[in-house]
N, C-alpha and C positions, 0 to 999 in steps of 0.2 A: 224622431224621423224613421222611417224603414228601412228595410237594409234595401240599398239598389247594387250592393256589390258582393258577389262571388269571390271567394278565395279558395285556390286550389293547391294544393300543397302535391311537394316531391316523391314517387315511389322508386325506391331504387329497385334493381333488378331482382336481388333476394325479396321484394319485398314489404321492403319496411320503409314506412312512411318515417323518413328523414327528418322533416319537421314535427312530427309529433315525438321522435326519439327524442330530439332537441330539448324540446319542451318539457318534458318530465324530466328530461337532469336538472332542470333550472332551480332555481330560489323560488318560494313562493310570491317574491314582490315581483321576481321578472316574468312569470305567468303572466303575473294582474296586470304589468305593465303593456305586456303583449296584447292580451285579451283588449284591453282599452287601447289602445292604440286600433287594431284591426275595427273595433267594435266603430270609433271615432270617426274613420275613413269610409267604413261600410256606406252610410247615411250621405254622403256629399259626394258631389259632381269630382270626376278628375278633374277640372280644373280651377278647383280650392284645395286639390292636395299641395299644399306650398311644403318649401323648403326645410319648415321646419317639421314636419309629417311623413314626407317622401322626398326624394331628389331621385331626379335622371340623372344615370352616370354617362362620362364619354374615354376617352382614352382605351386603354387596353378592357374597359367594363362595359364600352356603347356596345348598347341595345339591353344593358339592363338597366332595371331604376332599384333603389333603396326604399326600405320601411324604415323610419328611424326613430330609436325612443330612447330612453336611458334609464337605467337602472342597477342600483349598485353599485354605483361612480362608474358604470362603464356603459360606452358608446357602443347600445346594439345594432346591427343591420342586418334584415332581412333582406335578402339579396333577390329579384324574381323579376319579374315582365308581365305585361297586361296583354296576357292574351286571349283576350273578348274585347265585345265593347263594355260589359258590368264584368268580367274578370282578371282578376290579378292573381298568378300561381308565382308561390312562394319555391323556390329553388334552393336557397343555402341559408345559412344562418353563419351570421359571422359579427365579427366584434372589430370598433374602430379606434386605432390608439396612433397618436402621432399623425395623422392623416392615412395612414396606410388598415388596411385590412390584415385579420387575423383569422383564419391561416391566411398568408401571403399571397397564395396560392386560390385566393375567394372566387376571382371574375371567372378565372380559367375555366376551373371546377362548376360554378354557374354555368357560362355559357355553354360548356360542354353539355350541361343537363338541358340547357333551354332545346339546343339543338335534337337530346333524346325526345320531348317531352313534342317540340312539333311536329315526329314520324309519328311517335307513339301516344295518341292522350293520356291512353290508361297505366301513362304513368305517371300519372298524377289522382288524388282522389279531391275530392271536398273537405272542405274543413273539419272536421270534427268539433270545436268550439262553438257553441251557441251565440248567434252578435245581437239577439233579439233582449 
C-alpha cells in the first residue's frame, strides 16, 4: 500500500531532533520494531489505527494519542498528536511499566511540546526513516 501518512518528529530548542536522538541509543530490534510499526500505520486510514497499534490517551495525557509496540520485554510508547489530516508528529518517547509512563513525568513533557510545536512548526522536521 503507500504511504498516506506523514510523521513529524520533535526539534528541541538546541536543535536536536529528540526522536532521532532516541532512536540511535536503541537496540537494533527496537529500531526494527519502530520502523515497522510506523511503516504498518503509514499505509491505513486513522480509523484502523486500533488499540493494539495506537490509543488516545485522556486524563492528565488528553489531547495526546500513543504509538504502541514492544520490544525487548518492554512496553514502548511513542508519545504525539495528529496534527494534519495524513500527519502524526511524534513528541516523546517513553516506556510503559505498571500502567504508568516512564519518565513519570511523559504527558507533562509531551504536551508541553505539543503546545511549542503548534506556535512553532519548525520545530519539528520530517521523518528521516524511509516507510517506502
Amino acid at each position: 500500500m503507500p504511504v498516506q501518512w506523514v510523521f513529524r518528529c520533535y526539534i528541541s530548542k538546541d536543535g536536536t531532533d529528540e526522536i532521532r536522538a532516541w532512536y540511535e541509543r536503541q537496540s537494533r530490534k527496537v529500531q526494527a520494531r519502530f520502523l515497522s510499526r510506523l511503516k504498518g500505520l503509514s499505509s491505513i486510514p486513522f480509523d484502523e489505527w486500533n488499540d493494539t497499534l495506537h490509543k488516545a490517551l485522556h486524563g492528565e495525557c488528553r489531547g495526546l494519542n500513543e504509538i504502541r509496540f514492544k520490544a525487548d520485554r518492554v512496553q514502548r510508547r511513542q508519545l504525539g498528536f495528529r496534527s494534519g489530516e495524513y500527519e502524526f508528529t511524534i513528541l516523546l518517547c517513553a516506556i510503559e511499566k505498571g500502567n504508568k509512563f516512564i519518565p513519570a513525568s511523559a504527558c507533562k513533557i509531551a504536551l508541553a511540546r505539543k503546545s511549542e510545536v503548534k506556535k512553532e512548526k519548525d520545530r519539528t522536521n520530517g521523518l528521516w526513516l524511509a516507510l517506502e
